[in-house]
MARROLUM-341583 format. One record per residue (C-alpha): residue in one letter; residue number from 1; z, y, x. Coordinates in nm, 3 decimals, decimal comma, always signed. Each point is the difference from the previous one (the first is absolute). Layout:
% residues N
   code   pos         z         y         x
      a   NUM         Z         Y         X
...
***
This chain:
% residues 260
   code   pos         z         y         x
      x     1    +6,849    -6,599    -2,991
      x     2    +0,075    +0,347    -0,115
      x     3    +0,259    +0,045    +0,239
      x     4    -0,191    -0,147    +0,272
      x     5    -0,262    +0,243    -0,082
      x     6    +0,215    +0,292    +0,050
      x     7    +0,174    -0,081    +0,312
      x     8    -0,376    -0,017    +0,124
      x     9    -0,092    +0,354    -0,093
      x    10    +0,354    +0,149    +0,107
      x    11    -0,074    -0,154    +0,371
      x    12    -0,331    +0,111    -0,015
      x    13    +0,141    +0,337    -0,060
      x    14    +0,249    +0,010    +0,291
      x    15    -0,296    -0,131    +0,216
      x    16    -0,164    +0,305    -0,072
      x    17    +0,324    +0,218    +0,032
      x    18    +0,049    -0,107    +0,319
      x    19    -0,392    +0,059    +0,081
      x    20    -0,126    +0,314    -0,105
      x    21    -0,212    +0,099    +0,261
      x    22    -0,244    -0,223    -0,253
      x    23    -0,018    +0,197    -0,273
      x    24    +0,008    +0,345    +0,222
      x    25    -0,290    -0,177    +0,166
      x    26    -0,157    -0,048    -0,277
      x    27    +0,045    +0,278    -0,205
      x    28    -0,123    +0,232    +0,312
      x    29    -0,305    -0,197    +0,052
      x    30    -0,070    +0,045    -0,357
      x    31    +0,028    +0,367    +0,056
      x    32    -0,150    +0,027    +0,313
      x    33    -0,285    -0,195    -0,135
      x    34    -0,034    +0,242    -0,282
      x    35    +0,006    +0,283    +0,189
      x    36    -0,244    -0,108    +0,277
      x    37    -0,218    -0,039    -0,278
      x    38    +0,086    +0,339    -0,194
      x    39    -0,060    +0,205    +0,366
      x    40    -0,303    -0,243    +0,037
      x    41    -0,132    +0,091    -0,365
      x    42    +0,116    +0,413    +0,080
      x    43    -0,190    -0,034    +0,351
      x    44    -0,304    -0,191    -0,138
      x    45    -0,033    +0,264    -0,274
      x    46    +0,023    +0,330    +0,296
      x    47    -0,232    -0,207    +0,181
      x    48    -0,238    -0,003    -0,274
      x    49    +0,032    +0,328    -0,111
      x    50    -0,070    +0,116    +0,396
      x    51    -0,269    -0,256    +0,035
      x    52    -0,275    +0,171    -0,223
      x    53    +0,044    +0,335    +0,196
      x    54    -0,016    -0,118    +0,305
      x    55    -0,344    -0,182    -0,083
      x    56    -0,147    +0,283    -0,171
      x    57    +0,072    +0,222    +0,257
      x    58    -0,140    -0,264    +0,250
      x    59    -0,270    -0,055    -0,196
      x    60    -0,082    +0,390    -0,044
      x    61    +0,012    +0,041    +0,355
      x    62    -0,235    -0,267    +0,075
      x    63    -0,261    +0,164    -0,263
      x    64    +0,023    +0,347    +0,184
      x    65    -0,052    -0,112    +0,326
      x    66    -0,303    -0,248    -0,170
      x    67    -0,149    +0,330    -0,178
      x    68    -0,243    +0,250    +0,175
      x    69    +0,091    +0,325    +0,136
      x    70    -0,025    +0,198    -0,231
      x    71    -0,275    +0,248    +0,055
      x    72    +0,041    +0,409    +0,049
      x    73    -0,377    +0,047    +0,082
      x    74    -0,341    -0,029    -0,177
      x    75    -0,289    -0,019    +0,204
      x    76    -0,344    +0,034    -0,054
      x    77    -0,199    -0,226    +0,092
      x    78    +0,291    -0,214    -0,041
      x    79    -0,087    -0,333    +0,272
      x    80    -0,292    +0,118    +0,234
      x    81    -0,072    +0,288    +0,206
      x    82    -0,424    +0,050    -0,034
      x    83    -0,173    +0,131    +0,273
      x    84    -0,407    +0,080    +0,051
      x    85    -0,142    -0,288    +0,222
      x    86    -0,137    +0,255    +0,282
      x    87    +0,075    -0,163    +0,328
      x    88    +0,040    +0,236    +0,300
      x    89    +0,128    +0,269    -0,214
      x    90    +0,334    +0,135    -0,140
      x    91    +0,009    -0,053    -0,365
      x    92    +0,201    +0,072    -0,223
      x    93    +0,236    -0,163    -0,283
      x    94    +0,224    +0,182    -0,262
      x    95    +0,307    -0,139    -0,214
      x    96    +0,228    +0,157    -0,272
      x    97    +0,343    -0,020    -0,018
      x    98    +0,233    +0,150    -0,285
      x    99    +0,332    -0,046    -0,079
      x   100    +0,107    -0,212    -0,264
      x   101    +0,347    +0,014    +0,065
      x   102    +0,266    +0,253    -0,134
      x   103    +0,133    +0,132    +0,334
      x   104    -0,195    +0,135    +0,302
      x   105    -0,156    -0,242    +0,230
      x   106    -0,095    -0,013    +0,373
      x   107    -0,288    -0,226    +0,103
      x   108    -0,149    -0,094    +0,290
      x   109    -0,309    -0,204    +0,153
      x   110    -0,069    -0,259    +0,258
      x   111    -0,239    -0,186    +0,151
      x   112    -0,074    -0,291    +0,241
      x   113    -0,307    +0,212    +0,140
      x   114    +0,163    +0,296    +0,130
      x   115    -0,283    +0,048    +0,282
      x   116    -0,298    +0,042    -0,268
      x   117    +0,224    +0,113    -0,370
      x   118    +0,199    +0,312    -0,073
      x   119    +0,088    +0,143    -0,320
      x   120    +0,004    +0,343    -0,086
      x   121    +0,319    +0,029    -0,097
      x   122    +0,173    -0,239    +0,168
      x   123    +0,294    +0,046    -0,268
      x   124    +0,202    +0,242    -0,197
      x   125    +0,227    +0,022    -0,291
      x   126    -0,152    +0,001    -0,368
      x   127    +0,237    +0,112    -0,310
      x   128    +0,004    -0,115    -0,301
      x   129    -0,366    -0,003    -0,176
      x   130    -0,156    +0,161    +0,301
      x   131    -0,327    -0,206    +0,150
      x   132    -0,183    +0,037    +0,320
      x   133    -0,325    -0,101    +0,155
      x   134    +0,037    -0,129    +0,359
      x   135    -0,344    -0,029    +0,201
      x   136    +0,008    -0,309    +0,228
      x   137    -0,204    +0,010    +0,327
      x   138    -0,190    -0,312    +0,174
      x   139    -0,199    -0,049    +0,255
      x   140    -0,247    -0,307    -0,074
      x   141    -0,127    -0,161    +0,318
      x   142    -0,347    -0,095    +0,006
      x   143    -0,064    -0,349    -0,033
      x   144    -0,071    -0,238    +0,367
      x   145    -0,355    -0,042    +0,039
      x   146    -0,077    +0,274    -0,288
      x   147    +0,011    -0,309    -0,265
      x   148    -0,023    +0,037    -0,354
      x   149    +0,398    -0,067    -0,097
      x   150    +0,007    -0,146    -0,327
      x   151    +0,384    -0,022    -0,135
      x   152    +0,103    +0,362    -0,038
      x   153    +0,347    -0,052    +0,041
      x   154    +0,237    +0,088    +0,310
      x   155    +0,282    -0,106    +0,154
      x   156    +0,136    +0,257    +0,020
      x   157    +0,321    +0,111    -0,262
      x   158    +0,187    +0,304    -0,118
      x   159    +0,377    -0,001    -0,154
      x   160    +0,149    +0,256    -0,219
      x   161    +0,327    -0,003    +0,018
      x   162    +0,268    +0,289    -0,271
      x   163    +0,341    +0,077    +0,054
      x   164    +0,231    +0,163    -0,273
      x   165    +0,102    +0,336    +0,107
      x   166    +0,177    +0,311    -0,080
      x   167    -0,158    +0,269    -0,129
      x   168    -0,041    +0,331    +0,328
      x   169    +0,020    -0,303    +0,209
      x   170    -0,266    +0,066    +0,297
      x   171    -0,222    -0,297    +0,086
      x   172    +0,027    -0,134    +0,316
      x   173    -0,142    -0,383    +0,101
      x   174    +0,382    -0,086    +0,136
      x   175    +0,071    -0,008    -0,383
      x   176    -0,175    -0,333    -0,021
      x   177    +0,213    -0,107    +0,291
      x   178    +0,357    +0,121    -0,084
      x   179    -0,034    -0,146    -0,332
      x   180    -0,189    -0,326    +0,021
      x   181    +0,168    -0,199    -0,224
      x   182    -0,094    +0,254    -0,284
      x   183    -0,390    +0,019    +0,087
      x   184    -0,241    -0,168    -0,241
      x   185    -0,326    -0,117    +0,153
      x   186    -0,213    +0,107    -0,298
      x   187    -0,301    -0,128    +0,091
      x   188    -0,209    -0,171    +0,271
      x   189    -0,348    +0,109    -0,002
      x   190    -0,317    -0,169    +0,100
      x   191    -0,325    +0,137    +0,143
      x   192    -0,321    -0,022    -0,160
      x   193    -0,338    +0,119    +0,127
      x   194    -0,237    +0,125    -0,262
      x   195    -0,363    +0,012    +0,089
      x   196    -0,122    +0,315    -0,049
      x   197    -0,369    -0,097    -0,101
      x   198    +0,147    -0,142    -0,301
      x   199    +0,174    +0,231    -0,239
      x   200    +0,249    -0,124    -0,163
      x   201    +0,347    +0,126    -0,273
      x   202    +0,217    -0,075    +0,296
      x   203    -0,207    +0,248    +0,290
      x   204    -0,034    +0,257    -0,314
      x   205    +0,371    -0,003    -0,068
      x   206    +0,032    +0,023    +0,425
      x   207    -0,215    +0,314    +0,004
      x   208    +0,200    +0,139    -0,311
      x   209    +0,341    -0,017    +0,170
      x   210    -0,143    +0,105    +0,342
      x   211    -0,100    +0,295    -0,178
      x   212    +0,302    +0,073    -0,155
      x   213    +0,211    -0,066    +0,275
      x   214    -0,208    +0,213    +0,245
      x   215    +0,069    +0,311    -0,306
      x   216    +0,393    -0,045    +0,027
      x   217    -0,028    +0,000    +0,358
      x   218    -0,193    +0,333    +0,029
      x   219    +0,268    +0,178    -0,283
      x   220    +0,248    -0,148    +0,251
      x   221    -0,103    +0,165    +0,313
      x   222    -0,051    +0,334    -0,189
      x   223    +0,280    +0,224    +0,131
      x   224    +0,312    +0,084    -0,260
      x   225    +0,182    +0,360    +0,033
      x   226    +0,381    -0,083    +0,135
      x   227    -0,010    -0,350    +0,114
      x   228    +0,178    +0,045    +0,324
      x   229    -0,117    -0,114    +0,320
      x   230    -0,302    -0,231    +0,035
      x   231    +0,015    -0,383    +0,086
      x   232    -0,248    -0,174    +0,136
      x   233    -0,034    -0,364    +0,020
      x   234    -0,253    -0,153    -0,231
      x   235    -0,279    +0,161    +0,211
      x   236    +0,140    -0,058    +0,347
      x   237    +0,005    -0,371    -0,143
      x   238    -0,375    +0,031    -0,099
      x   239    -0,135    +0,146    +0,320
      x   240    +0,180    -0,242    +0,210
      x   241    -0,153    -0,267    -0,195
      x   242    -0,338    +0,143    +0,013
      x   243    +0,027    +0,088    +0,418
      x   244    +0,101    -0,392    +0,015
      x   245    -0,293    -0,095    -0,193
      x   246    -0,237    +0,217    +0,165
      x   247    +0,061    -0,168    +0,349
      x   248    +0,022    -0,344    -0,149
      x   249    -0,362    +0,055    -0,136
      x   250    -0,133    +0,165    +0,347
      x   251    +0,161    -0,295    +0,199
      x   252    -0,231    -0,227    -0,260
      x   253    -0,281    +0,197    +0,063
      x   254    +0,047    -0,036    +0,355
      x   255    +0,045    -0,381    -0,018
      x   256    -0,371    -0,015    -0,184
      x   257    -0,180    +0,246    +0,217
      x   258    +0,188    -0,271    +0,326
      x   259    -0,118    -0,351    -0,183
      x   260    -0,349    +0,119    -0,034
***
């Protein structure tokens, strides 16, 4: 049996001999196996390693563009623009801006009532600290029929928009336009009538900053030694406004005296 045993394993071995693609085969499947799994191992471990950056950066990105603009103004009154309820006349509203913001600051206003609002001024640069008191203008229309109106709110809405600029930098409104996707719409402002027969902190605060605003308007137009050649276009603004205004409320006038 022993010798039948052994002539068993010594063909067995020349089988093989004469075949050893087999073990090749096998031995390189083993490796390649092995391999395929240490490169899959070494991958999956770089991808992991890459995965968590790529998400929080993702995931950062996503948060800014979730967050609020962040703001380079502080105004006062900070959601409404408060007028006196006196229909048929121009009254007037006030606002103060400062900046908050570390670097100088152009803003700007706008409104869908161009016909009846202007603001006084329409923009300019602020730096750093520096605050301002803007008078807005309105016309208020005089209600059909000369009924009582009873919600004191308008329609009508004013935007402040800033822009981050350099400092010697002279404003101009193209600013806004040249730069657009670095403009900040600070605020959208409602108006709201206040009736005048009923005072009130809000009117009292109105005819504070009126005041105050009307003061740095007068220093402004006092005339400083050595300031080079004069410019003109805040009041050519204003009198155009107020020539406009003047026929709108004669061709009303006219209309009356016709339907009676």
């Amino acid at each position: 049996m022993e010798i039948v045993n052994r002539q068993q394993r010594s063909s067995e071995r020349k089988m093989f001999g004469l075949c050893p693609f087999w073990q090749t085969s096998t031995t390189t499947n083993d490796f390649s196996s092995s391999s395929s799994t240490r490169n899959f191992n070494h991958n999956g471990s770089r991808h992991l390693e890459t995965v968590p950056v790529k998400r929080s950066k993702t995931v950062s990105s996503i948060a800014r563009s979730l967050l609020p603009p962040r703001r380079r103004l502080r105004l006062d009154p900070s959601n409404n623009l408060y007028f006196p309820y006196e229909p048929g006349t121009q009254a007037r509203s006030a606002i103060r801006l400062k900046n908050t913001s570390k670097s100088h600051v152009a803003f700007k206003f706008q409104t869908t009532a161009p016909k009846s609002c202007f603001m006084r001024p329409p923009g300019g640069i602020l730096a750093p600290g520096e605050s301002i008191i803007a008078t807005v203008f309105k016309f208020i229309e005089r209600p059909e029929n000369n009924e009582v109106q009873v919600d004191l709110k308008s329609k009508v809405k004013f935007k402040i928009m800033s822009l981050k600029v350099t400092a010697g930098v002279d404003y101009l409104p193209e600013l806004f336009d040249e730069q657009r996707d670095q403009v900040t719409v600070e605020r959208i402002l409602r108006v709201v009538f206040l009736d005048v027969g009923r005072p009130s902190p809000a009117l009292d605060k109105l005819k504070r900053q009126l005041a105050e605003a009307e003061a740095a308007l007068e220093t402004r137009k006092k005339p400083t030694p050595d300031t080079g050649p004069r410019v003109v276009g805040e009041g050519l603004v204003i009198d155009e406004w107020k020539e406009r205004r003047e026929k709108y409320l004669a061709r009303q006038q006219v209309e009356a005296v016709d339907s009676t």
